[in-house]
PDBQT receptor file of N, H, CA, C and O in Angstrom, charges set to zero:
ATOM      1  N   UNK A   1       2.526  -7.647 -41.965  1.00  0.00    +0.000 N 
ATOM      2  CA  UNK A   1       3.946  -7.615 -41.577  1.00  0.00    +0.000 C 
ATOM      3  C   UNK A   1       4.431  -6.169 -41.479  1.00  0.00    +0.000 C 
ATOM      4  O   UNK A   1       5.287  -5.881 -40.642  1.00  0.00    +0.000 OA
ATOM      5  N   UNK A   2       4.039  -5.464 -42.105  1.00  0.00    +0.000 N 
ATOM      6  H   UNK A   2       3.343  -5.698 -42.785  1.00  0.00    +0.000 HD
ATOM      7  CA  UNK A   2       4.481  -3.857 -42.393  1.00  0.00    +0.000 C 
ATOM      8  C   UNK A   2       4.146  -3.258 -41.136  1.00  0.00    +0.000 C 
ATOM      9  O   UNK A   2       4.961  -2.572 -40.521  1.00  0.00    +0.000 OA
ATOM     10  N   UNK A   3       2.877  -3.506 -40.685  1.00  0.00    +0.000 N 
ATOM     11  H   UNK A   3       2.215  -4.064 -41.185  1.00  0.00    +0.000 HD
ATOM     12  CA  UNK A   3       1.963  -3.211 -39.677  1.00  0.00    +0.000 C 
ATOM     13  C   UNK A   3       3.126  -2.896 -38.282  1.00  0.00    +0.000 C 
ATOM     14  O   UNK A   3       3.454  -1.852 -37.718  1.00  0.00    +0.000 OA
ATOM     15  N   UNK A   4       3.505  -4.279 -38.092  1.00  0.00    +0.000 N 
ATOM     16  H   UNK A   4       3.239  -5.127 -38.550  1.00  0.00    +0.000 HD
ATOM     17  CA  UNK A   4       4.328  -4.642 -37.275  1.00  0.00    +0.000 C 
ATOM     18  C   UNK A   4       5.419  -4.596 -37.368  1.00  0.00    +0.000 C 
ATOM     19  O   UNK A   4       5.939  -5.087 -36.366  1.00  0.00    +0.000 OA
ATOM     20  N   UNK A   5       6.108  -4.256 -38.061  1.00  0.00    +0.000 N 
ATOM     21  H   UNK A   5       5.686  -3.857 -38.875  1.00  0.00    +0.000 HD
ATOM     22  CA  UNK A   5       7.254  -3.405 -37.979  1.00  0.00    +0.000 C 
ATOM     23  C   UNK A   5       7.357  -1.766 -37.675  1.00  0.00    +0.000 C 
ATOM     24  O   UNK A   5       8.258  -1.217 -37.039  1.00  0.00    +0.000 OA
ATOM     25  N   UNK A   6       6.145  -1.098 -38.323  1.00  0.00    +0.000 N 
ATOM     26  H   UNK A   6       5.413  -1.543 -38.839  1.00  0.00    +0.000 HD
ATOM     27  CA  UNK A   6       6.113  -0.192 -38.141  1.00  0.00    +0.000 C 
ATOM     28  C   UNK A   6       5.619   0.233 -36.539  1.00  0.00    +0.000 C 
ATOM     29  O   UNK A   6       5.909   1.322 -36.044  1.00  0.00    +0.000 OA
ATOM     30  N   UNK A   7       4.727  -0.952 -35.738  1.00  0.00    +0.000 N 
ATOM     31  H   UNK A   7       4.491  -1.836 -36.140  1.00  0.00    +0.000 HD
ATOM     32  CA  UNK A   7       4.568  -0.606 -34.446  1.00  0.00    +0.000 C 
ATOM     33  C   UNK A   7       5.815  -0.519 -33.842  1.00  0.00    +0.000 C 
ATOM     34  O   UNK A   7       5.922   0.368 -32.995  1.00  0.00    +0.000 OA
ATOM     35  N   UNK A   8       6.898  -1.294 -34.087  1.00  0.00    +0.000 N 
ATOM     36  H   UNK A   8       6.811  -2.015 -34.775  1.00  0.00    +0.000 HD
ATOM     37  CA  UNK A   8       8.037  -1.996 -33.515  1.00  0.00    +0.000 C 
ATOM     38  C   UNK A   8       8.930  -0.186 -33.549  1.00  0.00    +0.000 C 
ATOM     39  O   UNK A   8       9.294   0.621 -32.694  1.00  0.00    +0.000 OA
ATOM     40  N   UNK A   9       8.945  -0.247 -34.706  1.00  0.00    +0.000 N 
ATOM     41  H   UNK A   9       8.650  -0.903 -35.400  1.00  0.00    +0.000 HD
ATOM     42  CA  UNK A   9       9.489   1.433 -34.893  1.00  0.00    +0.000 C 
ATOM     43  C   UNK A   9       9.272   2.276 -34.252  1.00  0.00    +0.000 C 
ATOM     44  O   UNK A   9      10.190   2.865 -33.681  1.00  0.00    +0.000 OA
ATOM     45  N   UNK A  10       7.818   2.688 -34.093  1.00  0.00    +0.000 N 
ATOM     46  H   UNK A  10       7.073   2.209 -34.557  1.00  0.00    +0.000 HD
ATOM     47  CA  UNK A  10       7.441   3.355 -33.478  1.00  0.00    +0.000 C 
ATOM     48  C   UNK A  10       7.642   3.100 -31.450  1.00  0.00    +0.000 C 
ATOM     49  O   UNK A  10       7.797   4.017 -30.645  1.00  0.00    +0.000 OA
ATOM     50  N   UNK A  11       7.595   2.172 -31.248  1.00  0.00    +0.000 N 
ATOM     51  H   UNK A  11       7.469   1.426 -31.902  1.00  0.00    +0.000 HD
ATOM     52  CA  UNK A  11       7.881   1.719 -30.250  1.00  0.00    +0.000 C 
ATOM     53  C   UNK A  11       9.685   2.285 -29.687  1.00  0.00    +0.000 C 
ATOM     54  O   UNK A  11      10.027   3.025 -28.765  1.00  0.00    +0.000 OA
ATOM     55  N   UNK A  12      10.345   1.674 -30.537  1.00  0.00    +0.000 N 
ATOM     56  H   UNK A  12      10.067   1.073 -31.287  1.00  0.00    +0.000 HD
ATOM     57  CA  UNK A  12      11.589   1.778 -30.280  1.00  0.00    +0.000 C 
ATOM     58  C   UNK A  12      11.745   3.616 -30.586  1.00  0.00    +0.000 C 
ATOM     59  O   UNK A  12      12.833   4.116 -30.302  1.00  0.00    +0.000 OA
ATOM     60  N   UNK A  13      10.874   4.334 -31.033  1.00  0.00    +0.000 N 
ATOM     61  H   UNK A  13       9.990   3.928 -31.264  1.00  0.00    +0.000 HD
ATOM     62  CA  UNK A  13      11.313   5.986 -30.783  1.00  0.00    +0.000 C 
ATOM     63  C   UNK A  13      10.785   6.132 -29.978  1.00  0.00    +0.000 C 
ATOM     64  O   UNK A  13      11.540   6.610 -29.131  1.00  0.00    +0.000 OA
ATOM     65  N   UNK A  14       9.346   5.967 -29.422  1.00  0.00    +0.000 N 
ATOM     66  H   UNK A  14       8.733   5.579 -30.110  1.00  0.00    +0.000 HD
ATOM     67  CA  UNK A  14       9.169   6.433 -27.531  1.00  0.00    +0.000 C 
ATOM     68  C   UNK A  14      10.514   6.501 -27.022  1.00  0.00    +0.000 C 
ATOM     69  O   UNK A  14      11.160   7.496 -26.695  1.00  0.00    +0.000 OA
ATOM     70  N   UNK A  15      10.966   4.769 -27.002  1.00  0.00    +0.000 N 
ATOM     71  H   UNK A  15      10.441   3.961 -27.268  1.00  0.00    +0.000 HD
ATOM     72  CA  UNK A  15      11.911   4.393 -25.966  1.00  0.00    +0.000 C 
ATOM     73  C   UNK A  15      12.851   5.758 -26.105  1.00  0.00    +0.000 C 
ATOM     74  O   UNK A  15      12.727   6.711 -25.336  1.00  0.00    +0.000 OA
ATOM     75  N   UNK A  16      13.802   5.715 -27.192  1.00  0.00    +0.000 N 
ATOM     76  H   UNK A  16      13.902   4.941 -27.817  1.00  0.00    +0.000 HD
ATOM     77  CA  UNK A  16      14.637   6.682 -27.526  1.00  0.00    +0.000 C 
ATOM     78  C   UNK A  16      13.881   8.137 -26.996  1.00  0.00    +0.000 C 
ATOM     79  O   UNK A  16      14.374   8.665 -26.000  1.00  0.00    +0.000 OA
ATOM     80  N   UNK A  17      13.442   8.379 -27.237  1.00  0.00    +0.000 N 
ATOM     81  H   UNK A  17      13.042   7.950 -28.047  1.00  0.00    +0.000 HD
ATOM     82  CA  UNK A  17      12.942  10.020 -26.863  1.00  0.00    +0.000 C 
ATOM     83  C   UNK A  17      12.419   9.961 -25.165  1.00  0.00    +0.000 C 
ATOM     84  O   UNK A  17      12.085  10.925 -24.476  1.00  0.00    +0.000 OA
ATOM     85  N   UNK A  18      12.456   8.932 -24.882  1.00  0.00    +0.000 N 
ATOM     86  H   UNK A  18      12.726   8.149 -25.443  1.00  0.00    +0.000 HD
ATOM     87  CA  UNK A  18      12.099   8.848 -23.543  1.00  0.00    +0.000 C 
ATOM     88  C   UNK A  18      13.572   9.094 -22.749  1.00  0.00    +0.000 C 
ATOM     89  O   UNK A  18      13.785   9.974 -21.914  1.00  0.00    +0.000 OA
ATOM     90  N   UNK A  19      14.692   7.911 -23.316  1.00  0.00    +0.000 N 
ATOM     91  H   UNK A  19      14.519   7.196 -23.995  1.00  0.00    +0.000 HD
ATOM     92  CA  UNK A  19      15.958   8.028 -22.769  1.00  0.00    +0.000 C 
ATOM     93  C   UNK A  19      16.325   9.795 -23.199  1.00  0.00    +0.000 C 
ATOM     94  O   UNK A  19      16.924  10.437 -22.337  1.00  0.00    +0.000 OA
ATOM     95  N   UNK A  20      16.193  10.045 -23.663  1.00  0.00    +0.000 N 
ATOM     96  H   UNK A  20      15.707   9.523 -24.364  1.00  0.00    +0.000 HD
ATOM     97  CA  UNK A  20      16.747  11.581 -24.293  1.00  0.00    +0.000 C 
ATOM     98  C   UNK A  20      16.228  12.644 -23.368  1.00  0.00    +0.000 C 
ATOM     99  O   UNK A  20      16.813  13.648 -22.963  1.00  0.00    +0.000 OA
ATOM    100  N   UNK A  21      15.238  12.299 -23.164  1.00  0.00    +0.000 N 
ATOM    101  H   UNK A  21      14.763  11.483 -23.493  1.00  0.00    +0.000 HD
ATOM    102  CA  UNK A  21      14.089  13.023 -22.072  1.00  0.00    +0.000 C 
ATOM    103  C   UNK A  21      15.175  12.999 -20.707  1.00  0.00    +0.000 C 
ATOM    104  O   UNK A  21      15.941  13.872 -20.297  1.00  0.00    +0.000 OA
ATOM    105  N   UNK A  22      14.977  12.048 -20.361  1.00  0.00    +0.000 N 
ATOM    106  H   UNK A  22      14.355  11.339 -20.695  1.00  0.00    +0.000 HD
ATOM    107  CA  UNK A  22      15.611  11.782 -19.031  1.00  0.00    +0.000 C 
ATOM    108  C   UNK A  22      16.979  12.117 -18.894  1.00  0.00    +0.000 C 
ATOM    109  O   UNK A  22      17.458  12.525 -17.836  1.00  0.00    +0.000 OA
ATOM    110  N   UNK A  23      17.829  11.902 -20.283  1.00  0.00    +0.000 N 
ATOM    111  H   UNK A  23      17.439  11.571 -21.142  1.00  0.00    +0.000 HD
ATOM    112  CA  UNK A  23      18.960  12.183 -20.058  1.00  0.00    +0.000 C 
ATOM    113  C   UNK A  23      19.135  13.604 -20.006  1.00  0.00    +0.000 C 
ATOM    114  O   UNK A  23      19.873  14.029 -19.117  1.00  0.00    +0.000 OA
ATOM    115  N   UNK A  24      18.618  14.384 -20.756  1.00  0.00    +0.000 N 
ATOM    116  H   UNK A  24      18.019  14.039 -21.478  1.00  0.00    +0.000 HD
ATOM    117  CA  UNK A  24      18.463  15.998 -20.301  1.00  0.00    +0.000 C 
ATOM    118  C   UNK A  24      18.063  16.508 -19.123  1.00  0.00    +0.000 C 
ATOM    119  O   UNK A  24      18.009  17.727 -18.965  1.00  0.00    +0.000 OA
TER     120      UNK A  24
């Protein structure tokens, strides 16, 4: 379960640093 949350996390900061990316 940890596993997978922590992919989920990690997942959801690409996204974020991706939007951040682009938005700059």
């Amino acid at each position: 379960m940890n596993v997978i949350v922590n992919s989920n996390d990690v997942f959801k900061l690409i996204l974020i640093n991706t939007i951040l990316l682009y938005q700059y």
